[in-house]
C-alpha positions as CSV (number, residue, x, y, z in Angstrom):
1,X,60.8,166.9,124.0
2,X,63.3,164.7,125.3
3,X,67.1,164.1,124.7
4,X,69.4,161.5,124.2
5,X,73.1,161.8,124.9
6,X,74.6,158.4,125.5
7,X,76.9,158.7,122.1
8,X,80.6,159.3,122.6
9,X,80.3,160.0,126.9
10,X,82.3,156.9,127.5
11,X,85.5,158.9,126.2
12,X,84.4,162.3,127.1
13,X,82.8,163.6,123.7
14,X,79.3,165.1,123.8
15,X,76.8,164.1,121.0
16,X,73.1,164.4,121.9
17,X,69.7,164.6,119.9
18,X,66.3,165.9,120.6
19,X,62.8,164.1,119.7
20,X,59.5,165.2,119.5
21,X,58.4,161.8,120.4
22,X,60.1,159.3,118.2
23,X,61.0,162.2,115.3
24,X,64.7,163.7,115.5
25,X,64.7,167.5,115.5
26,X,67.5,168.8,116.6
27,X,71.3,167.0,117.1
28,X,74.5,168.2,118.3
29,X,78.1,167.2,118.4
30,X,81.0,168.5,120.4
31,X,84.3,167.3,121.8
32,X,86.3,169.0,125.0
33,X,89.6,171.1,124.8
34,X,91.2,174.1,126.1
35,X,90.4,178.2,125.4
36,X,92.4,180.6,126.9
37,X,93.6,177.6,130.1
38,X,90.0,176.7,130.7
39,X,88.8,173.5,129.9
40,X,86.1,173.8,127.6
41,X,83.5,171.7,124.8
42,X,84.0,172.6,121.5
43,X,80.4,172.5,120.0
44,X,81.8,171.4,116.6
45,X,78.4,171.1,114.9
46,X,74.6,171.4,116.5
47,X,71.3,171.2,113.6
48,X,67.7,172.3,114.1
49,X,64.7,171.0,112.4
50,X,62.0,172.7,114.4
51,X,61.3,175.7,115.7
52,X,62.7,176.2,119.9
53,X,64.2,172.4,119.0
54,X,67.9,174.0,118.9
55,X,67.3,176.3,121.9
56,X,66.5,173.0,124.0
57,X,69.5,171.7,122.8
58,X,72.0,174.4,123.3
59,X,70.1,174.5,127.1
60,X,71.2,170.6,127.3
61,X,74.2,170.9,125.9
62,X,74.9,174.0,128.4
63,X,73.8,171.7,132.1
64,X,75.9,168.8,130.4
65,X,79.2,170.8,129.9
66,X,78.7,172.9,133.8
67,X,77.9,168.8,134.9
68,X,81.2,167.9,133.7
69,X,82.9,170.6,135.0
70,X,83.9,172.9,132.0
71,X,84.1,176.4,132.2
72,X,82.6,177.4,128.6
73,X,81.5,176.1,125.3
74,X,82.6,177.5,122.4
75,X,81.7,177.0,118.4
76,X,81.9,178.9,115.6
77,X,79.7,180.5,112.7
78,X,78.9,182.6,110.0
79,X,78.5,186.4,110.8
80,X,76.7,187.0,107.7
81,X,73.5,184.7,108.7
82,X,71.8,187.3,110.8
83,X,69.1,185.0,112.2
84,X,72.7,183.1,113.6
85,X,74.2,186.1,115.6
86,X,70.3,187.1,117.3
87,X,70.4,183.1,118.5
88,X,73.8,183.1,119.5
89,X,74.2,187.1,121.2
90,X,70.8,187.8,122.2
91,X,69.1,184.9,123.1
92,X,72.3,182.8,124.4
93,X,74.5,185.3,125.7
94,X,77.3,184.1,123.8
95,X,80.6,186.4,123.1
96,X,82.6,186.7,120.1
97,X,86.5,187.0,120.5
98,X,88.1,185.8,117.4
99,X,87.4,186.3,113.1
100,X,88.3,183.1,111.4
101,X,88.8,184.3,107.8
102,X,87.7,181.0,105.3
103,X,87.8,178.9,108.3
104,X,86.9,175.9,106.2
105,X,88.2,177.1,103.1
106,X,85.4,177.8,100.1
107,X,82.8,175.5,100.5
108,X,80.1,174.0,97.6
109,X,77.5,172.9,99.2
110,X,74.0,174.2,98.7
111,X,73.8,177.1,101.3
112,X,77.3,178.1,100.6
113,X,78.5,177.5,97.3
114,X,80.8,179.9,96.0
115,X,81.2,182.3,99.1
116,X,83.9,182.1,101.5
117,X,83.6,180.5,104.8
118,X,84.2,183.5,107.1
119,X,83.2,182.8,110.4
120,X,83.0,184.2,114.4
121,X,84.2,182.1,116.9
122,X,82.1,182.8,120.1
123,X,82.3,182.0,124.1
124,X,79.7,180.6,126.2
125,X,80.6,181.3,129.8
126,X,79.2,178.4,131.8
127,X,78.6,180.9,135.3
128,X,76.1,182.2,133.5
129,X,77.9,186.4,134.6
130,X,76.5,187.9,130.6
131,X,76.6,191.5,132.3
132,X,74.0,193.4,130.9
133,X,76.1,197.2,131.2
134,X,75.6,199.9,128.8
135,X,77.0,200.1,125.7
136,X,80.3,201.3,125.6
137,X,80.2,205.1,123.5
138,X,83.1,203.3,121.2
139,X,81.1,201.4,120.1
140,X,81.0,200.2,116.4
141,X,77.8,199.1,114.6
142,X,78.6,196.7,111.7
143,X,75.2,196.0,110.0
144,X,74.8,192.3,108.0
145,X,72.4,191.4,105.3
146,X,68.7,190.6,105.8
147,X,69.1,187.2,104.4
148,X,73.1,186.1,102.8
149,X,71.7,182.9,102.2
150,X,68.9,183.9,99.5
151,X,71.6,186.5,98.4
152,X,74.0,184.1,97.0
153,X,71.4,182.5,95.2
154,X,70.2,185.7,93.4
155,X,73.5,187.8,93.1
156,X,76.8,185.9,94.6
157,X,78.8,189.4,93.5
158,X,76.9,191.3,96.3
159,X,77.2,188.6,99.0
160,X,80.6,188.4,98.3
161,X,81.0,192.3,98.8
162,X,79.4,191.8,102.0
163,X,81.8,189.3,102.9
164,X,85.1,191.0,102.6
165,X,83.6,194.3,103.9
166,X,82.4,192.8,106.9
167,X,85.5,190.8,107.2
168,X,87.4,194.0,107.3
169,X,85.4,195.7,109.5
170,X,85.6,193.1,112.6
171,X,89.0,190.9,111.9
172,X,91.2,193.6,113.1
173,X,88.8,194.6,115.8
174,X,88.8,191.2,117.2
175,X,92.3,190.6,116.3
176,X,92.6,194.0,118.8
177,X,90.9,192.6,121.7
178,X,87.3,193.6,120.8
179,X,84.5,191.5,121.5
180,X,80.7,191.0,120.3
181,X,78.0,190.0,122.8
182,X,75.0,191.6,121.2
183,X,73.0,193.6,118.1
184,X,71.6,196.4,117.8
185,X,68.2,196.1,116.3
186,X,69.0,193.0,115.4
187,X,70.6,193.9,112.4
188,X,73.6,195.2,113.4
189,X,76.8,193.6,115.7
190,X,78.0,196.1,118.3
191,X,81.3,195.6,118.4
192,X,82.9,196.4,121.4
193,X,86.3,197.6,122.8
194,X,88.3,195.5,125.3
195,X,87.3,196.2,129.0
């Protein structure tokens, strides 16, 4: 696999793709700005078309952003697509400080159509210090659905309850100060209190 990420560097802006030889399977765009006084890259939208393709990507994107001397990368998504929050928690490391209710307003595309565009906006610390400490005993366990996608499509009433039970379940808890950096069992976000 091998990356390209000449588009946009000339006035600071990340955009890169992976190929498996001359077939695109993964691409990314981002742009820098500023979380919390750091300088960061807003990962505004990265796509995956094969399996370990987005991984490589995020990996990429991650040595570009420390090269340029950033601090984090952040992005959002939804906290309902549970194969998301194991990419971005478990196998990145990423944490989750804010709920963005209908962040983009309701969308109609195929994935989404007709459900609310909820989403977590997540952290990437660029030292690479994820601490790996016990779960705090406050802990709270919010569990999300096996598969929201294929829910909409079969009964958009339910996914919709899962949205605005999950949505007030973690926006005041991150509103608070909590955060997300993990699952439990991979079907549950341990939300945690502030440190």
């Amino acid at each position: 696999m091998h990356f390209c990420a000449e588009f946009g560097l000339h006035v600071g802006a990340y955009c890169s793709a992976a190929y498996d030889g001359n077939e695109m399977v993964a691409a990314s765009f981002g742009f820098r700005g500023v979380f919390n006084g750091k300088s960061i890259l807003h990962s505004h939208v990265t796509g995956s078309f094969q399996p370990g393709a987005g991984y490589a990507l995020k990996q990429h994107q991650f040595n570009w952003a420390k090269h340029e001397g950033l601090t984090g990368i952040t992005w959002s998504f939804d906290p309902l697509v549970r194969r998301n929050c194991v990419f971005n928690f478990d196998k990145l490391g990423a944490t989750a400080v804010e709920y963005l209710p209908n962040f983009y307003g309701t969308m109609t595309d195929e994935i989404n159509a007709g459900d609310d565009s909820d989403r977590l906006f997540v952290y990437w610390d660029l030292s690479g210090a994820k601490i790996a400490d016990a779960i705090s005993p406050d802990a709270i366990e919010i569990e999300i659905p096996e598969d929201i996608e294929a829910l909409r499509r079969t009964d958009l009433a339910a996914a919709k309850v899962w949205r605005v039970e999950t949505r007030e379940a973690l926006a005041p808890l991150l509103a608070d100060g909590w955060t997300i950096t993990r699952m439990k069992d991979r079907t549950h976000l341990l939300v945690e209190p502030p440190k």
